[in-house]
ZAMARGU-4260 file (C-alpha; in steps of 0.2 Angstrom, whole numbers, plus 5000, padded with zeros to 4 digits):
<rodrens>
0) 4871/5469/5836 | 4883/5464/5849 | 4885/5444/5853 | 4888/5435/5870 | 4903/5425/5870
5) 4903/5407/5874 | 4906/5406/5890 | 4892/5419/5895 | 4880/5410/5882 | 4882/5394/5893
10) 4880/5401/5909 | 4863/5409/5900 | 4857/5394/5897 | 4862/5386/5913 | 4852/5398/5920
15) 4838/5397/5911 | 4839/5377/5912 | 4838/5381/5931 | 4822/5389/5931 | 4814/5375/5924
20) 4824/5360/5935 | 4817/5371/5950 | 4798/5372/5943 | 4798/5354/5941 | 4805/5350/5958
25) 4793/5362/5968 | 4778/5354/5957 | 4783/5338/5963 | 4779/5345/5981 | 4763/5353/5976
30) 4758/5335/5970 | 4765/5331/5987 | 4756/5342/5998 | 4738/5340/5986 | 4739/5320/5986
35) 4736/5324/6005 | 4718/5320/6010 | 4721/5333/6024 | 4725/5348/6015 | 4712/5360/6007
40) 4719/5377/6001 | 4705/5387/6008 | 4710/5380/6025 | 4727/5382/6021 | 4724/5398/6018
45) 4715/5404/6033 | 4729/5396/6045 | 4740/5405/6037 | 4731/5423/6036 | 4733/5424/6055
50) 4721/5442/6057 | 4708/5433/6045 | 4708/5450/6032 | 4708/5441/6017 | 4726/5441/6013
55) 4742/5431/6018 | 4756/5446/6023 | 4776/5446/6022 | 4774/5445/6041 | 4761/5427/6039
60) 4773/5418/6029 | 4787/5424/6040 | 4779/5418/6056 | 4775/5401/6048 | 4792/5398/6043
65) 4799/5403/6060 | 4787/5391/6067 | 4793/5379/6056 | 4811/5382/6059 | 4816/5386/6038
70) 4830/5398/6038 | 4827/5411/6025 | 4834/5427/6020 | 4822/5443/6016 | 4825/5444/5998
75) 4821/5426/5996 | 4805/5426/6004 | 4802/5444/5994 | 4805/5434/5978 | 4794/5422/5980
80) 4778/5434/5986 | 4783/5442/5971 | 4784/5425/5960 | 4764/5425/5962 | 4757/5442/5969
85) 4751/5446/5951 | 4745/5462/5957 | 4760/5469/5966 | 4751/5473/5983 | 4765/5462/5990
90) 4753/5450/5997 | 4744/5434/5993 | 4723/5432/5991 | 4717/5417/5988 | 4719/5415/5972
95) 4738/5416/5971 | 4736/5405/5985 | 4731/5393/5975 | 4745/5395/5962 | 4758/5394/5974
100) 4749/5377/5983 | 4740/5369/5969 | 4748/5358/5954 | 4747/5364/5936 | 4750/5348/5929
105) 4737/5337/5939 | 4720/5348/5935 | 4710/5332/5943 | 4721/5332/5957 | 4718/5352/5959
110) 4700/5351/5958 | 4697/5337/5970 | 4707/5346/5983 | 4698/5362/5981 | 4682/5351/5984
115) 4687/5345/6000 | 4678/5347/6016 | 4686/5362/6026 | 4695/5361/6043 | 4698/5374/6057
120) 4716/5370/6058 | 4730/5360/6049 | 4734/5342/6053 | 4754/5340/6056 | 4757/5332/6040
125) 4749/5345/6029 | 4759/5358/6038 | 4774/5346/6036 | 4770/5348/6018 | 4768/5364/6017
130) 4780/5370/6025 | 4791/5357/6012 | 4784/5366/5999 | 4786/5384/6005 | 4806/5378/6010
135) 4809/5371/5991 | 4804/5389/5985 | 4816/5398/5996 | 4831/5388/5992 | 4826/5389/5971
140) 4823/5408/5974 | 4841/5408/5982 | 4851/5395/5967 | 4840/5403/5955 | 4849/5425/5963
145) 4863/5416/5962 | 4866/5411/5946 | 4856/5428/5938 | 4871/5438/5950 | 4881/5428/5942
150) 4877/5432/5925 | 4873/5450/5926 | 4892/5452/5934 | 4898/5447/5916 | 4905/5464/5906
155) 4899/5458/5890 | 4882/5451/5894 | 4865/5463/5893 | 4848/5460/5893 | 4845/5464/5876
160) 4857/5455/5868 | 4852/5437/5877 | 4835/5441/5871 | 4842/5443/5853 | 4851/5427/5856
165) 4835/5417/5859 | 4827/5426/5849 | 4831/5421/5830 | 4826/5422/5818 | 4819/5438/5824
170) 4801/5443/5829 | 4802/5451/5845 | 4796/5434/5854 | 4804/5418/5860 | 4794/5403/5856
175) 4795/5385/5864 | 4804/5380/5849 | 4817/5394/5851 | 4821/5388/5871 | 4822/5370/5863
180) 4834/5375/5851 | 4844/5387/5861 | 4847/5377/5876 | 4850/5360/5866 | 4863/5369/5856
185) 4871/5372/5872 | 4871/5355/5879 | 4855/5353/5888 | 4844/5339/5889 | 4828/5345/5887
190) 4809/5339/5883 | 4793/5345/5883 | 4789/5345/5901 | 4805/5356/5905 | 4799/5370/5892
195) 4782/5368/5900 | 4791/5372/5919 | 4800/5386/5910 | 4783/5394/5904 | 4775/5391/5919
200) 4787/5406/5927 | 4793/5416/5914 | 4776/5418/5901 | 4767/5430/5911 | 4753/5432/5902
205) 4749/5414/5893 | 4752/5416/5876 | 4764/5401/5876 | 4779/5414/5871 | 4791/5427/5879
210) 4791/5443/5876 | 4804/5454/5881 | 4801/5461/5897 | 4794/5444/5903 | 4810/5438/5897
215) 4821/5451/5907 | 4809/5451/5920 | 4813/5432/5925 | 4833/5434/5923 | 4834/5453/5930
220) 4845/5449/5948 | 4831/5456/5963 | 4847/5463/5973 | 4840/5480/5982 | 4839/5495/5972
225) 4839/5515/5976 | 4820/5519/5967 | 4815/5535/5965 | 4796/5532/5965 | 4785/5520/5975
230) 4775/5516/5961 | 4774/5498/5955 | 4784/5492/5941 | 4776/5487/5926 | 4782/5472/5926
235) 4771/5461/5938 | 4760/5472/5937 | 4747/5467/5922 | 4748/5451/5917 | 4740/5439/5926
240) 4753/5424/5933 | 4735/5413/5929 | 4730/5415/5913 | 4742/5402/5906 | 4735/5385/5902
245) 4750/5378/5910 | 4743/5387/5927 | 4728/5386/5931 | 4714/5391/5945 | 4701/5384/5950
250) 4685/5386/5961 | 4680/5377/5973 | 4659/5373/5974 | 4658/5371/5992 | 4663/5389/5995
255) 4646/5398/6002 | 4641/5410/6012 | 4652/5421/6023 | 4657/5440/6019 | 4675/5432/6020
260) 4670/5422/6005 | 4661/5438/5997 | 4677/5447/5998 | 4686/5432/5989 | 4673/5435/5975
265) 4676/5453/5974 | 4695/5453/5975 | 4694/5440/5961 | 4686/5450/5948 | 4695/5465/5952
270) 4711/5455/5949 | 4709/5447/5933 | 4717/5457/5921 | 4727/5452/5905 | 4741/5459/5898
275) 4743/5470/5882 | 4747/5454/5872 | 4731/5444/5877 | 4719/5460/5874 | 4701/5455/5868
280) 4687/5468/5865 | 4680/5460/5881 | 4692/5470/5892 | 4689/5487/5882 | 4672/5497/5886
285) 4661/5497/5871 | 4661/5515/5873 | 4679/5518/5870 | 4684/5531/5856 | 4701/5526/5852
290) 4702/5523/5831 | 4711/5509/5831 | 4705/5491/5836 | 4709/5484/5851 | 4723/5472/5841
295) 4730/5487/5835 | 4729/5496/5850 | 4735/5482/5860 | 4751/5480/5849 | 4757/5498/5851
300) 4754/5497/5871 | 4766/5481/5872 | 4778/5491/5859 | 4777/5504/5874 | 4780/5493/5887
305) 4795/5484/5879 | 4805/5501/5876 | 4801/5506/5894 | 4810/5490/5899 | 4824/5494/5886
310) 4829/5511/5894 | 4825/5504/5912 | 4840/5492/5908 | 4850/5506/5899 | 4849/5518/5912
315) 4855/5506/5926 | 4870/5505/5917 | 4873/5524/5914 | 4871/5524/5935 | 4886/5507/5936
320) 4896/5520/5923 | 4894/5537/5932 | 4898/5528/5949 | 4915/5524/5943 | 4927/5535/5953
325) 4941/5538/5937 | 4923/5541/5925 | 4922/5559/5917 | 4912/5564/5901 | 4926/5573/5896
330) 4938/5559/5894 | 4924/5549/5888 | 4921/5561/5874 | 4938/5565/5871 | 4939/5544/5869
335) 4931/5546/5853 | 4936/5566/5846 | 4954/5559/5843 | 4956/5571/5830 | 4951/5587/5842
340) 4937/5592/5830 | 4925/5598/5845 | 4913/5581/5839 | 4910/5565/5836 | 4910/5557/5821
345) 4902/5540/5814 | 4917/5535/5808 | 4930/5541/5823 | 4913/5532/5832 | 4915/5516/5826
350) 4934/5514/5827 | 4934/5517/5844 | 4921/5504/5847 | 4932/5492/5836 | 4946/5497/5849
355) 4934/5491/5865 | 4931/5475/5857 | 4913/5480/5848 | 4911/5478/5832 | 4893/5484/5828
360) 4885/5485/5808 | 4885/5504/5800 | 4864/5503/5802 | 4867/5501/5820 | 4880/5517/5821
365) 4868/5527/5810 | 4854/5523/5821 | 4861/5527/5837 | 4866/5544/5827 | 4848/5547/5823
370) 4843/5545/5840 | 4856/5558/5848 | 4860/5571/5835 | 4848/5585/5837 | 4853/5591/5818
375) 4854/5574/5812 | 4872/5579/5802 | 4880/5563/5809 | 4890/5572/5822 | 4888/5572/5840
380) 4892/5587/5849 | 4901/5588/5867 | 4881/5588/5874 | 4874/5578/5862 | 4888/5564/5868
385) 4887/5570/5884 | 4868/5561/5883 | 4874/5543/5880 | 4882/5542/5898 | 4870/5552/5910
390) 4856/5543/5920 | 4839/5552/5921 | 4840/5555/5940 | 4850/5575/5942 | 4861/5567/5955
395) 4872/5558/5945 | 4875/5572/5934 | 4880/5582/5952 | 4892/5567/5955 | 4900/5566/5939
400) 4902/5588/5939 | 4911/5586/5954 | 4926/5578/5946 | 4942/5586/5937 | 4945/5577/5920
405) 4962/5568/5917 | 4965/5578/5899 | 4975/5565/5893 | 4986/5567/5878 | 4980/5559/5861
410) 4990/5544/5863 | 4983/5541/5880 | 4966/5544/5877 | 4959/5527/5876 | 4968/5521/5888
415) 4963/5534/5903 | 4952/5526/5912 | 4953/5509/5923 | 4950/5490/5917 | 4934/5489/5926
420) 4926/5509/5921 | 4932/5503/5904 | 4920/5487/5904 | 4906/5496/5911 | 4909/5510/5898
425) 4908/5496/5885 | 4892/5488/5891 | 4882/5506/5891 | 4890/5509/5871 | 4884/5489/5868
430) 4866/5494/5877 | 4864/5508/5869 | 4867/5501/5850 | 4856/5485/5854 | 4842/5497/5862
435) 4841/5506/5845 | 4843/5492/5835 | 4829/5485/5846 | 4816/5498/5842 | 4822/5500/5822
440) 4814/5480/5826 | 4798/5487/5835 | 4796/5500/5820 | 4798/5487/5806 | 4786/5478/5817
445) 4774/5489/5816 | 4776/5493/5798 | 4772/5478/5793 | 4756/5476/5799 | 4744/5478/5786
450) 4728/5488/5793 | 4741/5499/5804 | 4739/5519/5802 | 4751/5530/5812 | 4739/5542/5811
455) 4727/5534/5820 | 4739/5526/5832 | 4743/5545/5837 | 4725/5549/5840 | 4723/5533/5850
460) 4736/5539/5861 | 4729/5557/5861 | 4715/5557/5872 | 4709/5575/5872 | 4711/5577/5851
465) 4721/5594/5854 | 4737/5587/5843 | 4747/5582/5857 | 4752/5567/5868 | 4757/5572/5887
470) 4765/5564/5901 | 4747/5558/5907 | 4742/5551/5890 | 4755/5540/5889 | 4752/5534/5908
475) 4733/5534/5905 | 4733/5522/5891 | 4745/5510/5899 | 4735/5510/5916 | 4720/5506/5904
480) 4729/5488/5898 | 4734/5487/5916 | 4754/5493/5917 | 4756/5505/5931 | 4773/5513/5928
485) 4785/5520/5937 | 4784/5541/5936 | 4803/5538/5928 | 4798/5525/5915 | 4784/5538/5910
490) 4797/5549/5908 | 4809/5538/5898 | 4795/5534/5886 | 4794/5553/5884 | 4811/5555/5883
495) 4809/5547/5867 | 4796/5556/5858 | 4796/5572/5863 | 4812/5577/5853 | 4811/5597/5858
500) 4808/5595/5875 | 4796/5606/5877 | 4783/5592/5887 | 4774/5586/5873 | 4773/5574/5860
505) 4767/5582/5842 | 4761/5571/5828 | 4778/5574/5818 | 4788/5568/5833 | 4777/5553/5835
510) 4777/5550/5819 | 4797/5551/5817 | 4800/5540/5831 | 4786/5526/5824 | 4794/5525/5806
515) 4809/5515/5802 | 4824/5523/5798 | 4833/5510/5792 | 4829/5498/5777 | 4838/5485/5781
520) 4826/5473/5790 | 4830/5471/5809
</rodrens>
């Protein structure tokens, strides 16, 4: 699997090591704002929720920093909505109200200003203070894009391979002791209470470790971009912010009475989910049929969920590629058939990677081979190539037809297109080789666990029992651990099973794309 070079390691962990500088800095001014005798959230609150419906809007938080005079951006104050809007309605109830106010470090502090005698309107220090606090999490929102542009503009850094990075020895998690080690390694000074900050934002779901798409969900640049659905993204969607021990809620018992308050209770239970990873049988009805046990179950969701992230972050890439003026799949293709033999081979494959600067492991090669070749002879026809570079959405491929290929003689072939199509053409190759290698990892993963059966991992998935998984299968069983994806990662997760495209996932597909394929242990 491809490495990150020095330079871009550093500025991952400078990164990283911001986001947990910034969570320290804005817990200071919640302690600030709690240590206030004046301030109690639930009045708080209500100032701020100026039509009194229960929720604080894009517009509330907008008027109060107006009102305040705190220059902001869109995007910053998107971000930090999005930071604690656990749900993804793009608004705050009360109880992520309470996470954005209320320390995680001071549970005495927290509780006695949730027990406080309410007000009908703040007092000029607490909307000081308030306002303090609101300003600290615009300005880290705005370092923390910064610094995340930054990164992702770099032609050799991805996702995946930063995660891998972290992420070793390998078990498709980051632990505290990982973060320690990686950021130590690169010259940080940092103790216990900076790997609790970083948790506090990036661990979703409160197991006290990253997975992946929390990982890439924290580092992933929020710059605009063109979405094909208005569906929510799985990626704030399920977990709840929360249910980490290092973020809690509480409840205050002077709250009584009041249909505003009954609203409160109700919005409450309806929002307490918990992520595939934090599953217990409590969250599943005791009437449901699926063959596997909710641990079980539970895994192959999240294995779902990370490989949804994986070709999200892949296909944005083919879309950077395509958009390049000088790109055609016909170059691109002839790139690597320097011999004119109408395909690809592994071996003509790899030595043009060796000429971009890759130099990935034959198992790697092999596996993107597995992937792509419809005969699995380890040759990769015009169309077959043609795959590796297209984004899902059809308009790219009317962009990219559009074009007239430069043809260029066999001497000139790697050499046709410009310095900067040339890097992004790199990164999609580097993507897509750490993408397979990562789910060879999810494979192994599930290999090894000892009461697993594929069988019944299919029928789990297979709600109706007729021998096939559909588009709404799939969606249906994520929605039931609380992911609501996108209509295109849907189709990406069935992209990769259904291998003869006919709309449908049979029990051999599953089962060829479940099984390792490679012995050597990713």
């Amino acid at each position: 699997m491809a490495s990150l070079t020095i330079e871009t390691e550093k500025k991952l962990a400078d990164t990283i090591a911001s986001i947990a500088e910034g969570e320290k800095e804005i817990e200071i001014a919640r302690i600030s704002l709690t240590e206030n005798r004046d301030f109690e959230p639930f009045s708080a609150f209500k100032s701020l929720d100026r039509l009194g419906i229960g929720f604080i809007s894009y517009m509330d938080l907008q008027d109060f920093l107006n009102r305040n005079r705190i220059p902001f951006i869109s995007q910053e104050l998107s971000s930090l909505i999005k930071q604690y809007d656990s749900d993804s309605d793009g608004r705050l109830v009360l109880s992520e109200f309470h996470q954005l106010t209320l320390p995680s470090t001071n549970n005495l502090l927290r509780d006695l200003a949730q027990q406080r005698i309410p007000s009908s309107r703040l007092s000029l220090d607490v909307e000081f203070l308030l306002a303090r606090l609101l300003d600290k999490e615009l300005s880290f929102q705005r370092r923390l894009e910064s610094l995340k542009q930054d990164l992702s503009s770099r032609y050799d850094f991805s996702m995946v391979s930063a995660f891998s990075l972290i992420d070793f020895p390998s078990t498709s998690f980051i632990t505290r002791d990982k973060l320690y080690s990686f950021l130590r390694r690169n010259g940080k000074l940092i103790y216990d209470d900076d790997i609790d900050a970083l948790l506090r934002r990036m661990d979703i779901d409160g197991d006290e470790r990253l997975s992946y798409s929390e990982f890439a969900d924290s580092l992933r640049s929020q710059e605009p971009r063109i979405t094909s659905s208005p569906r929510r993204s799985p990626s704030r969607s399920s977990p709840l912010r929360n249910s980490s021990p290092l973020r809690r809620t509480g409840n205050s018992p002077s709250r009584t009475g009041g249909s505003f308050y009954q609203n409160e209770t109700s919005m409450r239970s309806s929002f307490n989910r918990t992520s595939p990873s934090r599953m217990s049988a409590t969250r599943i009805s005791p009437t449901r049929s699926s063959p596997l046990t909710v641990v079980d179950e539970s895994e192959l969701v999240s294995i779902f969920f990370q490989q949804i992230n994986l070709e999200r972050d892949l296909n944005g890439s083919k879309k950077d590629i395509v958009l390049c003026p000088d790109f055609t799949l016909i170059d691109a293709f002839q790139m690597f058939d320097i011999n004119d033999l109408g395909y690809v081979n592994e071996y003509d494959f790899e030595d043009c990677l060796i000429g971009l600067g890759l130099r990935p492991s034959r198992e790697d090669i092999g596996l993107l081979f597995k992937h792509y070749s419809v005969l699995n002879n380890r040759r990769l026809t015009y169309s077959e190539f043609g795959k590796i570079f297209t984004p899902k959405e059809h308009e790219y491929t009317r962009i990219m037809s559009n074009r007239t290929a430069f043809n260029a003689i066999r001497s000139e072939r790697r050499r046709v297109f410009n310095t900067d199509t040339t890097f992004k053409l790199t990164k999609v190759l580097r993507l897509h080789l750490e993408t397979e290698a990562v789910a060879e990892s999810l494979r192994h993963r599930l290999a090894r666990r000892p009461s697993f059966s594929m069988h019944e991992a299919f029928q789990a998935v297979d709600k109706d029992r007729n021998g096939y998984i559909t588009y709404d299968e799939f969606q249906g069983l994520l929605e039931q651990y609380g992911i609501f994806a996108t209509i295109k990662d849907v189709e990406s997760l069935m992209d990769r099973y259904d291998k003869d495209r006919d709309g449908r996932v049979s029990y051999s597909e599953f089962l060829d794309e479940v099984t390792p394929k490679s012995p050597k242990k990713y």
